[in-house]
N, C-alpha and C positions, 0 to 999 in steps of 0.2 A: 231716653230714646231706645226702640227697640230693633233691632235686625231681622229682615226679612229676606229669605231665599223663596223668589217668584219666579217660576217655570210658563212659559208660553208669553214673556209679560208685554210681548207686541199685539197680542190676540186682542180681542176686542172687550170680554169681561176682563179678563187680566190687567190692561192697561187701564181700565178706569179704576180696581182693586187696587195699583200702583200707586196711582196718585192720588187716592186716599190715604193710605197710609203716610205719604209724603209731605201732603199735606196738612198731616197729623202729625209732622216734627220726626218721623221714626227714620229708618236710613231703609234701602233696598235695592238686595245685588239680581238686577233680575238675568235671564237666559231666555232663547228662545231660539229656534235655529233657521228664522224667518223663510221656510219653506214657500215653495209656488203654490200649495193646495189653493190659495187665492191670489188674486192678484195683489202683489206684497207694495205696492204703492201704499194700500191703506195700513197692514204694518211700517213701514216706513212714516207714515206719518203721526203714526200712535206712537211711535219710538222718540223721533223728535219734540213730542211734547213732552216726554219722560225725561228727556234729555237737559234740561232746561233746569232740572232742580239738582240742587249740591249734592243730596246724600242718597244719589242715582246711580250705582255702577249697573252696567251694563255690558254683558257675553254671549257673543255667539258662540249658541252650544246645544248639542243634540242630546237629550237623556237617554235615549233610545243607544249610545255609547258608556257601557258600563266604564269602561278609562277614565273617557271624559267629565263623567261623575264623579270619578273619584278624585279627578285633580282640582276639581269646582269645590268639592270639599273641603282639598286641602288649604284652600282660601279662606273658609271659613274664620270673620272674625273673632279677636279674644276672647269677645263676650260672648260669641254664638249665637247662633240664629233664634232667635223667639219661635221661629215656626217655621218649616216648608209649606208651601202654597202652591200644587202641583197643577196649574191650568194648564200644561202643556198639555194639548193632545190634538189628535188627526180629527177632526168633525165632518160631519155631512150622513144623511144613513142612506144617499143615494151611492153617495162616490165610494163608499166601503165596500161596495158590491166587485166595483170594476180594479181596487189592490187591495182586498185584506190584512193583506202582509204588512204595509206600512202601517195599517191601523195596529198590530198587533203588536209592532216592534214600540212606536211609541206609548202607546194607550196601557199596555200591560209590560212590555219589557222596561222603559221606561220606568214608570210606575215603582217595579220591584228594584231599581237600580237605584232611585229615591231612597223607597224605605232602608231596604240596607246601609246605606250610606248615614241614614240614619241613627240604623241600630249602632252601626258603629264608631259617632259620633256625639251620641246622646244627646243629637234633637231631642225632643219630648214630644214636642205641636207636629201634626201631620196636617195637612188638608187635600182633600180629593176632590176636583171637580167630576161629577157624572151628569147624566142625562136621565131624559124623563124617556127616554126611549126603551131602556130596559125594564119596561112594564109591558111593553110587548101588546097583542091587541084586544085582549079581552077585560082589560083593565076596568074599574069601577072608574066613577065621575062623581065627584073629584076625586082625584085618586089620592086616597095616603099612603105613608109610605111601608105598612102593613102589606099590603095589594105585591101578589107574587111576580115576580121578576124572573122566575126561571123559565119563562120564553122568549127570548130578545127576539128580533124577526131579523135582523140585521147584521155585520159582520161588528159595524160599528159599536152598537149596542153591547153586543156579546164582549170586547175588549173592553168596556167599559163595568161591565158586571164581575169580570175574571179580574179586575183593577180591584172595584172592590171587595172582593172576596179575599187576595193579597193581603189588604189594607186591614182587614178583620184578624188574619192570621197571625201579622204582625202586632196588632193588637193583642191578641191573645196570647203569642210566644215571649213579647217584649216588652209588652207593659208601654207600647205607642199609644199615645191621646191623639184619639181620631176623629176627625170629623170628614161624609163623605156628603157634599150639599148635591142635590140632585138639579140641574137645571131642566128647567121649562124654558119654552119659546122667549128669546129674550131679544128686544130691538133696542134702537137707538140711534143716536149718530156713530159715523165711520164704524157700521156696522159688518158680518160679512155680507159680500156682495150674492151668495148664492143662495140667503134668504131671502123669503116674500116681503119682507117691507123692504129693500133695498133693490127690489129687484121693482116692486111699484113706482117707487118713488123715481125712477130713473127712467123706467120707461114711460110715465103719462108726462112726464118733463121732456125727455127728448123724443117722443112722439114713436119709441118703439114698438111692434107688439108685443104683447106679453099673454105667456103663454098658462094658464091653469090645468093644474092637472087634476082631472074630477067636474065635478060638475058644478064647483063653488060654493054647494052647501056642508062640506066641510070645517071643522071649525078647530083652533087650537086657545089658547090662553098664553098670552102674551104679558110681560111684566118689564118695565123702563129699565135700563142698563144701570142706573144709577141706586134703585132699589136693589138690582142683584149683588151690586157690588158693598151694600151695606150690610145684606144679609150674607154675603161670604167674610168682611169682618169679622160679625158678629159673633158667625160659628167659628173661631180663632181662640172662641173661651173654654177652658177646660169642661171636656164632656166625658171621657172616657172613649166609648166609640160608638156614634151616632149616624145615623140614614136620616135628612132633613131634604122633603123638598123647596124648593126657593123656585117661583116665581107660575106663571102660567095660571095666576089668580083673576085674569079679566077675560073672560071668551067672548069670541066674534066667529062670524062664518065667512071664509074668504071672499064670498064673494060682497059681504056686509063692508069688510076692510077694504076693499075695494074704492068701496062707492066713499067711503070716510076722506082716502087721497084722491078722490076727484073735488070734492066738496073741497077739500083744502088748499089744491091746487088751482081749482076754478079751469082746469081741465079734463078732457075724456080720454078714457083707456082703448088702446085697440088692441081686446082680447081675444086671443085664441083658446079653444078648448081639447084636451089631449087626454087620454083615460088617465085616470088614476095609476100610479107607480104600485106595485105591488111593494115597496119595501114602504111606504108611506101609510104612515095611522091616521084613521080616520077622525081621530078627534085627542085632542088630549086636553085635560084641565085639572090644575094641582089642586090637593086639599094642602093648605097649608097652618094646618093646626098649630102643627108640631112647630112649626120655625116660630107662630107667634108664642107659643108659651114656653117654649125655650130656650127661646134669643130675645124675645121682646121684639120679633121683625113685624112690621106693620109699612108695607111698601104704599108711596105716598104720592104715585105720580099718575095720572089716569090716562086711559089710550088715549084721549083725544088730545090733550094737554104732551104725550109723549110723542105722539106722530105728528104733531105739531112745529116740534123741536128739530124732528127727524128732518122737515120736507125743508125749515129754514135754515139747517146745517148744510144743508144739498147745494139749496141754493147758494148759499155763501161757497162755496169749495166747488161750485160747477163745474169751473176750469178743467179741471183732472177726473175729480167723482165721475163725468159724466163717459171720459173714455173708460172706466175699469169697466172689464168683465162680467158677466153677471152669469 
């Protein structure tokens, strides 16, 4: 059995990452400081499934408190952590506009409060979750992960770039085995609410409208929650210190996914149309070379077969799903 210290692990990758490993026999102390950034019903209920396995500890706890890291350390079992798995952090590249500041306190202060706590406990495993956002927008298609990053557009983005540059440094200074997995567009069930597929799915069900921003023919690359979380695994293997994108390997045009959860649901959307968001990229879609040739990740679930999942989770959990937020 291995030990695992998981940051964010109510979040929506994190918690499926949880109970994979849990369900692989290892033990896992996670944290999370289940913040409002969403409406935390759906942390709450990603928390209670974690809840449910024996070698589950579970802390409310802010990394973004250099203290409180240090006292979460001093927990650290005999054997020690096989790894930090740091999915805490602030998401959205809309809402980073309207507080930076929280973005910057979790995403990078955070972040460095990890590592160090590290250096000075000789973890060895780091993991970073990033975004495909810090490609910024003139990015190649598919983009690997060569393709420069020093134009985020975002506040978001940019915490998450300054996370990994940290990450690199500590690598460098301390001899940390790093892995930083880059996420793409990623759905699922008990997804966040202030994505487009949770944000579909809930409005052609309860007869919302819903609103696009653009003109639809926008397009991102999307990749099942359950692929992500095998490819964050995966990279847990000694690399020294690695940039891997993970997911955004299937593209569609919003307004294509659109038409996919009317088909599914054997209902019509009533959409509204809104310009384009200036901090939003017009397309994103990963090359994902790298993560197959060295992880062996080959993600196994296809949109349709994945939104599939999505709209029958819904329905099954309407009760509540259908009041959250979006």
């Amino acid at each position: 059995m291995n030990h695992y210290l998981l940051t964010g692990t109510a979040g929506f990758i994190a918690a499926r990452v949880a109970e994979r490993l849990l369900q692989a026999g290892h033990a896992v102390y996670g944290v999370d400081n289940l913040n409002d950034a969403y409406d935390v019903r759906l942390k709450e209920y990603r928390l209670r499934k974690l809840q449910q396995y024996e070698h589950f500890t579970f802390e409310r706890l802010d990394i973004g408190e250099a203290e409180a890291v240090r006292a979460l350390f001093a927990k650290m079992p005999a054997e020690g952590w096989q790894a930090v798995i740091n999915l805490a952090a602030r998401a959205g590249v809309r809402q980073s506009l309207l507080d930076p500041w929280v973005y910057y306190q979790t995403n990078v202060t955070g972040t460095l409060n990890l590592l160090e706590a590290c250096r000075t406990h000789g973890v060895k495993k780091f993991l970073l979750a990033s975004t495909s956002s810090v490609y910024g927008a003139k990015a190649p298609l598919p983009t690997p992960e060569e393709a420069s990053s020093d134009f985020p557009l975002q506040p978001y983005a940019a915490s998450k770039k300054a996370a990994e540059v940290m990450c690199h440094t500590y690598h460098y200074l301390y001899g940390l085995d790093i892995s930083v997995v880059r996420y793409f567009t990623v759905y699922g069930p008990a997804g966040r609410p202030d994505m487009v597929m949770f944000r579909f799915v809930q409005g052609i069900l309860e007869g919302k409208p819903i609103t696009i921003y653009g003109d639809g023919t926008q397009s991102r690359g999307f990749t099942y929650v359950e692929d992500i979380a095998e490819g964050t695994i995966l990279a847990l293997q000694p690399l020294g210190y690695e940039i891997v994108n993970l997911g955004g390997h299937e593209t569609i045009q919003i307004g294509e996914l659109l038409n996919l959860f009317e088909q599914l649901t054997g209902r019509r959307a009533q959409v509204n149309y809104a310009p384009a968001h200036p901090a939003d990229m017009y397309a994103n879609w990963a090359d994902t070379r790298k993560a197959q040739t060295l992880l062996g990740w080959h993600p196994k679930v296809g949109l349709q077969e994945g939104v599939r999942s999505l709209v029958e989770w819904y329905q099954q959990e309407r009760d509540w799903a259908s009041q959250v937020k979006t």
